[in-house]
BAKOLMAR-336137 format. One record per residue (C-alpha): residue in three letters; x, y, z. Coordinates in steps of 0.05 Angstrom, whole numbers, padded with zeros to 5 digits, always signed. Example, Ala and Ser with C-alpha at 12.3 -4.5 7.8 and 13.67 -1.06 7.14 Angstrom:
2
ALA+00246-00090+00156SER+00273-00021+00143
This chain:
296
UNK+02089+02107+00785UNK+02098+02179+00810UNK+02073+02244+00772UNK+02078+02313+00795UNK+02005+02352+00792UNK+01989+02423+00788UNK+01912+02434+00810UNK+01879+02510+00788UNK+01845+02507+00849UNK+01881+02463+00905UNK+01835+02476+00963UNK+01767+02458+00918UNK+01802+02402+00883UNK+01770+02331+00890UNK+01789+02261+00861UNK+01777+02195+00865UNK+01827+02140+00845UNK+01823+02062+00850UNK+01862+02014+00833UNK+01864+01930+00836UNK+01909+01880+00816UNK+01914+01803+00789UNK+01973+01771+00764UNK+02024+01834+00754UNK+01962+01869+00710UNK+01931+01929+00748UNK+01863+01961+00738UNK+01866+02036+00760UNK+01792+02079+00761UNK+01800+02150+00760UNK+01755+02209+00774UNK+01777+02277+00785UNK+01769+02358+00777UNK+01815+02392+00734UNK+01890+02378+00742UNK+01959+02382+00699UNK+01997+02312+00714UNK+02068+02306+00694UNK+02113+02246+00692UNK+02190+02271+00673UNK+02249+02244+00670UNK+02280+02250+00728UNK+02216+02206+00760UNK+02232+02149+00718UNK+02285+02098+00746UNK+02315+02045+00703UNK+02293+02002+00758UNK+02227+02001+00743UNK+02190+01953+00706UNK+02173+01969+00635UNK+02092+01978+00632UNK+02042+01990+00576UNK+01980+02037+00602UNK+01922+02035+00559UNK+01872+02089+00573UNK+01798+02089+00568UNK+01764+02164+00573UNK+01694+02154+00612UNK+01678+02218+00617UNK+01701+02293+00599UNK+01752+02308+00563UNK+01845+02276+00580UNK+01903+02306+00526UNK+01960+02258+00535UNK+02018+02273+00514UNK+02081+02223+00497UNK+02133+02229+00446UNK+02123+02297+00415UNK+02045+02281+00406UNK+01984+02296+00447UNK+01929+02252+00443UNK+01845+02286+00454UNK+01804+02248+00477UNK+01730+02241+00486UNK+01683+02194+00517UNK+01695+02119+00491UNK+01766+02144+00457UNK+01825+02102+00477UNK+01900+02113+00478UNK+01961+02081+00498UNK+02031+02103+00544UNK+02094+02087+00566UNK+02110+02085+00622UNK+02189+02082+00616UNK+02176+02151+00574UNK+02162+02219+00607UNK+02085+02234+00606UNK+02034+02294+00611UNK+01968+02290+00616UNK+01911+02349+00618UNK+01842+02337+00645UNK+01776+02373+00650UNK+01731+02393+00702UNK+01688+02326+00697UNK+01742+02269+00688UNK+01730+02203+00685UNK+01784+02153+00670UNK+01800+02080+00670UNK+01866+02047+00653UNK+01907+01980+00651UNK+01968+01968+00659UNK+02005+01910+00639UNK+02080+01891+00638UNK+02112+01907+00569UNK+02139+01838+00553UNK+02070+01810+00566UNK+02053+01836+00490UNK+02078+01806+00432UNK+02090+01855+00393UNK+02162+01896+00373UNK+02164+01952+00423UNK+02198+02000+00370UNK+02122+01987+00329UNK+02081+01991+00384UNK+02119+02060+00407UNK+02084+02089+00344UNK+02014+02088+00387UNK+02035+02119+00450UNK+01999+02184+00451UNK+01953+02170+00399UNK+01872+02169+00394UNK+01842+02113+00381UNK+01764+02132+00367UNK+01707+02101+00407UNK+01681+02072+00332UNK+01753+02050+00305UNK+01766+01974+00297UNK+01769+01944+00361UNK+01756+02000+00409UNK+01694+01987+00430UNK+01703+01920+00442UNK+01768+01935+00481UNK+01734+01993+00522UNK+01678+01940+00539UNK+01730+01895+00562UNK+01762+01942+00602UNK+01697+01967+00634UNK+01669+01886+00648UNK+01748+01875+00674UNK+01744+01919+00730UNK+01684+01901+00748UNK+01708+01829+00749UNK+01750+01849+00806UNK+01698+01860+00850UNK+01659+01799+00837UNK+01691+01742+00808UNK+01738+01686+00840UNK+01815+01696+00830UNK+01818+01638+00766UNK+01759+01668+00721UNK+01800+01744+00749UNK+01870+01716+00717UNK+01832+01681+00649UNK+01800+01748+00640UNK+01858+01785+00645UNK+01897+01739+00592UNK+01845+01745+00543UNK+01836+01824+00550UNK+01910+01818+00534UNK+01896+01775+00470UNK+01849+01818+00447UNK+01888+01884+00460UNK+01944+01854+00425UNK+01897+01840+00364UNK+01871+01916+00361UNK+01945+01931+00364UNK+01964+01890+00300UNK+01914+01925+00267UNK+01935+01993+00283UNK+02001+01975+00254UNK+01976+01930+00199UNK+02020+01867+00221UNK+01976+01810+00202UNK+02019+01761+00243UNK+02070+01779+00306UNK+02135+01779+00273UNK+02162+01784+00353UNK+02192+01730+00387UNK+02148+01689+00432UNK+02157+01713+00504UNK+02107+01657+00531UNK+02148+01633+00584UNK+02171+01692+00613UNK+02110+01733+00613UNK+02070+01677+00648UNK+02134+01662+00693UNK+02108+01739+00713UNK+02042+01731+00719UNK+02052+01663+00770UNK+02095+01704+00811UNK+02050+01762+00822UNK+02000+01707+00835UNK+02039+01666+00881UNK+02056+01740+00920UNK+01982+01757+00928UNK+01961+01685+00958UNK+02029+01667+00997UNK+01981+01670+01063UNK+01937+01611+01036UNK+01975+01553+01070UNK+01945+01507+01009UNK+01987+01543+00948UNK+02022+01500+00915UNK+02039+01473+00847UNK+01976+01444+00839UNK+01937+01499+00860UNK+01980+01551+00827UNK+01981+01507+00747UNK+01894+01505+00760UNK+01900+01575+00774UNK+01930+01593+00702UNK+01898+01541+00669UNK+01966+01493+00653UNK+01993+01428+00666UNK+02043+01408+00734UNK+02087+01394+00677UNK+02077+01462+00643UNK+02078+01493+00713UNK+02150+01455+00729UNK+02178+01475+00666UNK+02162+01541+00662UNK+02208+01546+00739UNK+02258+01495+00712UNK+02282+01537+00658UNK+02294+01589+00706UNK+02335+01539+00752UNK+02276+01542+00801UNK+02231+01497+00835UNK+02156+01521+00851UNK+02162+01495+00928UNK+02233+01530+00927UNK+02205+01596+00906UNK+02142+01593+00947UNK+02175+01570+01008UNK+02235+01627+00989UNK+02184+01684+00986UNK+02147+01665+01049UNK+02210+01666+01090UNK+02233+01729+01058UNK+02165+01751+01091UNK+02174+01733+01155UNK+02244+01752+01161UNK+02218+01830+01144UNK+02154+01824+01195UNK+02212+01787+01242UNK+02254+01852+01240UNK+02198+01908+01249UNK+02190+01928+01314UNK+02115+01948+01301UNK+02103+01873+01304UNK+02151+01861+01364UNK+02091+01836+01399UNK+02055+01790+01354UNK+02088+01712+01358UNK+02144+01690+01320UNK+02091+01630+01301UNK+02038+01671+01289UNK+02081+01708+01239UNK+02099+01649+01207UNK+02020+01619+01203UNK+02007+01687+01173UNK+02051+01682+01117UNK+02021+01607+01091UNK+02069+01558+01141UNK+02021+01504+01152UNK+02053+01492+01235UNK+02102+01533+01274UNK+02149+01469+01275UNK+02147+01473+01200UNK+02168+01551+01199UNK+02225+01542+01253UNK+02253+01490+01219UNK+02256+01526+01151UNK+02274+01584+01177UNK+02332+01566+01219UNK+02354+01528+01153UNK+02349+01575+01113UNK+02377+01631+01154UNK+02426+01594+01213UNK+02378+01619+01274UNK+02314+01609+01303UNK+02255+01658+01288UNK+02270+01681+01365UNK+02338+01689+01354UNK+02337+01732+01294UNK+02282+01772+01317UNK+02324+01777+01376UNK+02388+01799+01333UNK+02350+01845+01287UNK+02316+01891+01334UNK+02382+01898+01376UNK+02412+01914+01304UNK+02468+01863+01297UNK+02431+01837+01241UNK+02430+01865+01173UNK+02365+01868+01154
């Protein structure tokens, strides 16, 4: 997510920014001097996946702007943007920020209704905001200290109860939107099953503990899709290996070792999936790709 900035005094400016992820939802600390930060247009490719960013001021003063509004806001005051929408935001000379940002379909609620809070303030008293601001504050801490499975439980219940303070915003007692279940936590086991594909004991059973479902949930949920887990974990590590096979930074580090790296239990295992999958040895393509008479 790119934004163009316009500092009042580059060569004094300083900043801090951090960000961490779990399962597709990121965490992103911000601390900077004063700065004019603009997202337009012409930034903004349909490629890109929808997000929600919902913004917690920590300390001085952030004017967001979104849809013909501009939201103020102070200490403890939240508000929420698009990210699919061009964006400008405005800080002071003490700011202090912390955000999260979530896929779009991962809330169940009407995007056209929930497009009526981008760019407003929510105040650090109103409804739910203090509990969400705590949340987000204990979150990203989480991310420092907690194992991945209480990391991805914490994440899906910051996401229940944002969803709740949204409701109430728009007075809609019940989601009238259709469940999107399945394909929001198809998302979140894919981001998970990116982030661990080095850990040679992922798998479906390791993968349905992580999100707290059944095998048979787990299978489903990659059935519908006309996937298998194995398939998809074994696809993703390959399509690993074949990038790190073709990079001649890595020229020098084993074909095996490249394989081991990316979760393949033996180097007889990887060859043998690889040269299935892809008609060569890991040698041969390596071979084939740095020479370039391989697309890669």
């Amino acid at each position: 997510m790119s934004f163009e900035v316009e500092l009042e005094r580059p060569g004094a400016f300083q900043g801090y920014l951090r960000n961490r992820k779990v399962a597709g939802i990121e965490f992103i600390e911000m601390s900077t001097g004063k700065h004019l930060a603009h997202r337009g247009a012409e930034s903004i490719s349909s490629t890109d996946r929808p997000d929600y960013l919902l913004c917690l001021q920590i300390a001085g003063v952030g004017e967001f702007s979104q849809d013909n509004r501009t939201a103020v806001l102070q200490p403890g005051d939240l508000t929420l943007f698009d990210t699919t929408r061009p964006t400008t935001v405005v800080s002071s000379t003490d700011y202090r920020n912390l955000c999260m940002k979530f896929p779009q379909r991962l809330i169940n609620l009407p995007p056209e209704q929930l497009g009526q809070l981008t760019a407003t303030r929510t105040g650090a008293r109103d409804g739910f905001a203090p509990a969400a601001g705590t949340l987000l504050i204990t979150m990203n801490q989480l991310m420092d200290t907690s194992s991945g499975r209480s990391k991805i439980l914490a994440a899906q219940g910051a996401l229940d109860i944002i969803t709740t303070m949204f409701q109430r915003q728009l007075d809609i007692s019940t989601p009238s939107y259709p469940q999107a279940t399945s394909p929001a936590l198809l998302e979140q086991i894919r981001s998970y099953i990116d982030e661990n594909l080095s850990d040679p004991g992922l798998g479906p059973r390791t993968i349905a503990a992580a999100h707290y479902i059944s095998l048979r949930q787990l299978h489903g949920i990659f059935q519908a899709q006309g996937l298998t887990v194995a398939s998809w974990v074994r696809h993703q590590r390959l399509q690993r290996c074949r990038r790190d096979l073709s990079d001649p930074a890595l020229h020098a580090v084993s074909a095996a070792s490249i394989g081991l790296r990316w979760g393949f239990k033996t180097a007889s295992h990887f060859g043998m999936s690889f040269r299935k999958t892809f008609g060569l040895t890991p040698a041969e393509f390596r071979q084939e790709a740095l020479s370039g008479s391989w697309g890669v």
